[in-house]
C-alpha positions in Angstrom: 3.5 -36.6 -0.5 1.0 -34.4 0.5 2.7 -30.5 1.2 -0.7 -28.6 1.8 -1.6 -29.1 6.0 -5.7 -29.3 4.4 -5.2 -31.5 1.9 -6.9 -34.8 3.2 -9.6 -32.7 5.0 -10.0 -30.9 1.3 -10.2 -34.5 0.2 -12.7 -36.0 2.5 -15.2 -33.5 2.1 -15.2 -34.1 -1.4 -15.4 -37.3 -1.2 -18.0 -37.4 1.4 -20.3 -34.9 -1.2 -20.0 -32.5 2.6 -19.8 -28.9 2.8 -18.4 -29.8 6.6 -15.3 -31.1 7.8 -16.0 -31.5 11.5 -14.6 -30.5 14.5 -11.5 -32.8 15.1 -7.5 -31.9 17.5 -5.7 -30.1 14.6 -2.3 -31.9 15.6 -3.7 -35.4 16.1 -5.3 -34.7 12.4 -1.8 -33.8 11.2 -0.2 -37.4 13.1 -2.9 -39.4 12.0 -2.9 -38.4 8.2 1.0 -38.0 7.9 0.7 -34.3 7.2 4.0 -31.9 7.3 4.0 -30.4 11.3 2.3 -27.0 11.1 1.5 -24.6 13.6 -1.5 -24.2 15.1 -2.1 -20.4 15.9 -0.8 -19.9 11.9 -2.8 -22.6 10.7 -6.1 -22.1 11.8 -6.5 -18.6 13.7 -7.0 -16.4 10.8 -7.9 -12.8 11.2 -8.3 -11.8 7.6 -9.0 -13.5 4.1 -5.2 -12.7 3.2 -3.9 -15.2 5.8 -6.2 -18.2 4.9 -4.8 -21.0 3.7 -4.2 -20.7 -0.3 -5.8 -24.2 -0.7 -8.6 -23.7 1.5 -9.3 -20.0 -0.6 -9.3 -21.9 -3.9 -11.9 -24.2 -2.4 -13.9 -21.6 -1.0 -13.7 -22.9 2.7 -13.3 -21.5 6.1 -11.1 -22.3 8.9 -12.4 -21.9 12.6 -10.6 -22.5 15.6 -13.1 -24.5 18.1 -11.4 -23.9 21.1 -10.0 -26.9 23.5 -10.1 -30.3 22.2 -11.5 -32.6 24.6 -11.2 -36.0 23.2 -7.7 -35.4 21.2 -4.6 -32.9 21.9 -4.6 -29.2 22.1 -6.8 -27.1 20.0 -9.4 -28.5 17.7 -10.7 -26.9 14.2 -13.3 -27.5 11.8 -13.7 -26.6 7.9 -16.8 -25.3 5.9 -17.2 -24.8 2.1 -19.7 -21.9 0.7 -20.1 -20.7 -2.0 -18.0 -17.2 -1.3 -16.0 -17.0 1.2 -16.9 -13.3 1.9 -19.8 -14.8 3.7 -17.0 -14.6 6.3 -15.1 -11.5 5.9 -15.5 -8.0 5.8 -14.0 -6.8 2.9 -12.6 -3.1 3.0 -12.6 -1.9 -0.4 -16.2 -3.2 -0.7 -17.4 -2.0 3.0 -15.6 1.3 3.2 -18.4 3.0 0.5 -17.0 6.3 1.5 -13.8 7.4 -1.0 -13.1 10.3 -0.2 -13.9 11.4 3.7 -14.1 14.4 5.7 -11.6 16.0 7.9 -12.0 15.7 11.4 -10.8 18.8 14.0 -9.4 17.8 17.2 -9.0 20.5 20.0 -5.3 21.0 21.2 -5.4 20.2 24.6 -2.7 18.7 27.1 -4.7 15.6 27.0 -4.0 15.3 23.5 -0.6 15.8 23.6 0.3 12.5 24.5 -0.9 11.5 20.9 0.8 13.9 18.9 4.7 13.3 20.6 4.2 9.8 20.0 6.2 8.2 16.8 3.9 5.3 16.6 0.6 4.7 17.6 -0.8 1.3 19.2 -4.0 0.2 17.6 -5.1 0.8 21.9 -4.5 4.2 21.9 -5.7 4.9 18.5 -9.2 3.9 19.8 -8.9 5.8 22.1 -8.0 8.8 20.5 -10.9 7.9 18.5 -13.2 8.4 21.7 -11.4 11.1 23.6 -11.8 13.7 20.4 -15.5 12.3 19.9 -14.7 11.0 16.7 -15.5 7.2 17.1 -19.0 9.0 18.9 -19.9 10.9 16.4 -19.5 8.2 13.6 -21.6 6.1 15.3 -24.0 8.2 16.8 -23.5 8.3 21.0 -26.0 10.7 22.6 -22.4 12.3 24.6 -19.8 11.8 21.6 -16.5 12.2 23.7 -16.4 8.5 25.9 -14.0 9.5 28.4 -13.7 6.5 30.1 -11.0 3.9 29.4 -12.0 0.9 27.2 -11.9 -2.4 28.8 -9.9 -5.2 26.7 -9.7 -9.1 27.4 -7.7 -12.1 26.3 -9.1 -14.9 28.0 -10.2 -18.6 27.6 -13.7 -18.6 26.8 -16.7 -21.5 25.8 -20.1 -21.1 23.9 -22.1 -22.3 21.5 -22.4 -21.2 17.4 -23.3 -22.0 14.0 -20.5 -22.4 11.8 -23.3 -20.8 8.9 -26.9 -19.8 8.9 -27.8 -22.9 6.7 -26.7 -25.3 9.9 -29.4 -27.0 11.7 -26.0 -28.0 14.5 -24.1 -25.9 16.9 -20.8 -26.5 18.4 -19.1 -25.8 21.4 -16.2 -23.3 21.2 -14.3 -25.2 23.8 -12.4 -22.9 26.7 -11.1 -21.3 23.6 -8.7 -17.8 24.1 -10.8 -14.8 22.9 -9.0 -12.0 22.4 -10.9 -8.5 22.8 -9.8 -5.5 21.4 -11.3 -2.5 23.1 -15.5 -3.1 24.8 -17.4 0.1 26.1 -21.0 1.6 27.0 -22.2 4.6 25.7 -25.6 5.8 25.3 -27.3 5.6 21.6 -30.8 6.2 21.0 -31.2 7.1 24.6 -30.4 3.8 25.2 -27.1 2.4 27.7 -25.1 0.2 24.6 -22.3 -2.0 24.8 -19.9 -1.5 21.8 -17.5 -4.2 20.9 -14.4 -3.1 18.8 -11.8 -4.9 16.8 -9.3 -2.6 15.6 -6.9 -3.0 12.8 -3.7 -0.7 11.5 -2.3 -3.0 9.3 -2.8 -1.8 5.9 -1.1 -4.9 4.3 -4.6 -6.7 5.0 -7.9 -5.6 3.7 -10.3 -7.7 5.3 -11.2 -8.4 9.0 -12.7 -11.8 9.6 -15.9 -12.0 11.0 -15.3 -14.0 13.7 -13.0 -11.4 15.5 -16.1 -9.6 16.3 -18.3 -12.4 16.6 -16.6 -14.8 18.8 -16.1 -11.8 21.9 -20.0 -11.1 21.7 -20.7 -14.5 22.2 -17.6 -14.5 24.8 -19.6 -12.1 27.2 -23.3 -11.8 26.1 -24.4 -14.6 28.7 -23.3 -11.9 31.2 -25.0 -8.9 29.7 -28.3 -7.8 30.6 -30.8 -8.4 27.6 -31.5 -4.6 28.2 -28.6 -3.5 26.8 -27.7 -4.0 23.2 -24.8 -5.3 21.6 -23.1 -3.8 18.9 -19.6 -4.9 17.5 -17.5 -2.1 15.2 -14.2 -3.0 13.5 -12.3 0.2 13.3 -9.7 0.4 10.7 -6.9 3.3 10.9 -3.7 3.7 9.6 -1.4 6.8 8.6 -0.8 8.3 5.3 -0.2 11.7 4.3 0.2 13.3 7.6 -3.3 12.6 8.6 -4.8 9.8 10.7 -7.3 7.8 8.1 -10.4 6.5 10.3 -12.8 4.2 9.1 -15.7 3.3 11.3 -17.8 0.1 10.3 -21.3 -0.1 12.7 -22.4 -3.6 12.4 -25.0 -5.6 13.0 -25.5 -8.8 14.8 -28.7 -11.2 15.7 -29.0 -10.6 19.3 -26.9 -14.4 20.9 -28.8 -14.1 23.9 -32.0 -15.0 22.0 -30.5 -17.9 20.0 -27.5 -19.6 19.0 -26.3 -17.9 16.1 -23.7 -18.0 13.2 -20.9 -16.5 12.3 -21.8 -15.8 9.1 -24.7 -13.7 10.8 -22.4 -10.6 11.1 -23.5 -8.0 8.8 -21.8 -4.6 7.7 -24.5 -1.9 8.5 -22.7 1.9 7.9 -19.8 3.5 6.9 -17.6 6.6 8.5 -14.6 7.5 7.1 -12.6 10.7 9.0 -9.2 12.4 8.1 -7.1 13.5 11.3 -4.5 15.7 10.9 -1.2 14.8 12.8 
């Protein structure tokens, strides 16, 4: 009996000499193969390298979650192999090229009070903390550093278009999928208005962010974004150690969506700021 939920899709790929498993309802794939019952969300929405599937990290494949399925029940997925799966991740201890940091003053203030009583911090607030004290600004270079205004988040049902890789010659349709978005705001950079899309993480049992947390809320909203206005997506990581906030800012890079249908593999790492705040 087959225990592993991928197995037969493992299998088929091999067996088919493809680097693809497409796009098929990921519990009418479990019915129709005789597969243990899984769940979905934990099956195939994986937000870091950690939480994919141990067969599907041997094999070097990715999961993606495709949204609505159409012609079967609930929510579809699709596989693709690659040579290294860090084509799909951001790894920390390889992205975060700054060891050792610099400490980062905040001015006492009432307005800063409300972070310092708190026991616990949500990854929300700690953003904006992060752009209140005009540390996110000044690690990633805003004309005004402090961004005073509150950051708008999402979690909504979405559909467009992407490359599961670069290599692909076919799109597909991410079908009324939910897209969830961490923290979005415009600031000016290079005397330019810019739209910054965040994914923060404080989970320090995970190292990696998967690319398609940033990618999938650009291509969520870029349809209604003026082409004027750049896109940039940042994954924040901060977590607590020491009595001091650890913030590590990661500027990416993205191939502008609203030119062309792009891949998810298309997310690039593009600087590193690492600041110490002192509880």
């Amino acid at each position: 009996m087959k225990t592993n939920v991928f197995q037969t899709a493992v299998e088929w790929m091999k067996e088919n000499k493809s680097n693809l498993f497409p796009p098929v309802s990921f519990q009418d794939y479990l019915k129709k193969n005789g597969l243990p019952i899984a769940n979905t969300a934990a099956s195939i929405s994986v937000d870091s390298i950690e939480k994919l599937n141990p067969l599907l990290r041997f094999e070097q494949t990715m999961v993606f979650r495709l949204g609505a399925s159409d012609s079967g029940t609930g929510t579809q997925f699709a596989l693709r192999k690659v040579d290294d799966l860090r084509e799909y991740f951001l790894i920390d201890d390889e992205i975060f090229t700054d060891k050792s940091g610099s400490e980062f003053s905040i001015e006492e203030s009432s307005g800063l009070l409300a972070f310092k009583v708190l026991p616990y911090l949500s990854e929300t607030s700690l953003v904006n903390l992060g752009l209140a004290t005009g540390l996110i600004g000044r690690a990633l270079g805003l004309s005004d550093e402090k961004v005073s205004i509150t950051t708008a988040t999402c979690q909504a049902a979405f559909s467009f278009s992407l490359k599961l890789n670069s290599e692909d010659t076919t799109s597909y349709l991410h079908n009324r999928g939910q897209v969830e978005i961490d923290a979005m705001f415009v600031a000016e950079k290079n005397n330019r208005p810019t739209l910054f899309v965040m994914e923060a993480k404080s989970d320090t049992t995970h190292r990696s962010l998967a690319k398609h947390k940033l990618v999938y809320p650009i291509l969520a909203i870029s349809e209604s974004v003026s082409t004027e206005i750049p896109i940039i997506p940042v994954y924040l990581k901060v977590f607590e150690a020491d009595n001091f906030w650890h913030f590590h800012i990661i500027e990416c890079s993205f191939p502008d969506p609203r030119n062309s249908i792009r891949a998810i593999n298309d997310l690039r790492p593009k600087s590193h700021t690492y600041f110490r705040v002192r509880q």
